[in-house]
Residue, then its C-alpha position, 0 to 999 in steps of 0.5 A: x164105442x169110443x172115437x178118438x176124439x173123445x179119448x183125447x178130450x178125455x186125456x186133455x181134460x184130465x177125466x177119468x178114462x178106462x185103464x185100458x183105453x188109457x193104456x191103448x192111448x199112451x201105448x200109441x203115443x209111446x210107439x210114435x215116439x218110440x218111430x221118430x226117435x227111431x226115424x232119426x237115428x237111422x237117418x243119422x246112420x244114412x248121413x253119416x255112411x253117405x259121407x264115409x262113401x264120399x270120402x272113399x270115392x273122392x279119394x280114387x277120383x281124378x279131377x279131370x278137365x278138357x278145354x276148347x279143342x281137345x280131343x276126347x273118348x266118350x263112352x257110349x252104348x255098343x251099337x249091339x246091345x244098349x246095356x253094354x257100354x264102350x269108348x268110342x270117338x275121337x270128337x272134340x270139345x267145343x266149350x264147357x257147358x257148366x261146372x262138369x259138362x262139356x258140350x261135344x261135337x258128335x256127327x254133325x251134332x252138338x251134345x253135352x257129355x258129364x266128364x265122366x263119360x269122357x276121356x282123352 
């Protein structure tokens, strides 16, 4: 029996090898081949959707921001049950934390919402 090794050191040196350990070889380099390039096409796919759902999203988005003092919405979990969600508040804004984030007074606490968990 043959190690992959000596397959190798067989196709780099350029000796005679079995037609079919040769072929088994080339057929595996082929299939390597063959994945990568198949690899990319698909992750070509990927980026260029990733932007056309960019775009779409974008398009029906509204920019929105708040300054110190608004009062906002945040969406939060029902106190029934934790998957359903619904606008609860007023609170007020205390400053925007960094680029979309904006930290909330909530109770006596302070936490920082995304704005798109916010609403006038």
């Amino acid at each position: 029996m043959k190690g992959p090794l000596q397959i190798l050191r067989k196709q780099w040196t350029r000796e005679q090898a079995d037609p079919e350990v040769r072929s088994t070889y080339q057929y595996v380099v082929d299939l390597r081949n063959r994945l990568e390039e198949t690899w990319e096409m698909a992750h070509e796919e990927v980026r260029k959707q990733q932007g056309i759902q960019k775009r779409q999203f974008d398009s029906r988005s509204k920019d929105r921001t708040f300054k110190h003092g608004n009062l906002v919405l945040i969406l939060l979990p029902s106190s029934d049950n934790k998957l359903l969600m619904q606008w609860k508040g007023p609170f007020k804004v205390l400053e925007i934390v960094k680029g979309p984030d904006y930290r909330i007074q909530v109770g006596r606490k302070q936490k920082s919402f995304h704005t798109n968990m916010l609403k006038r």
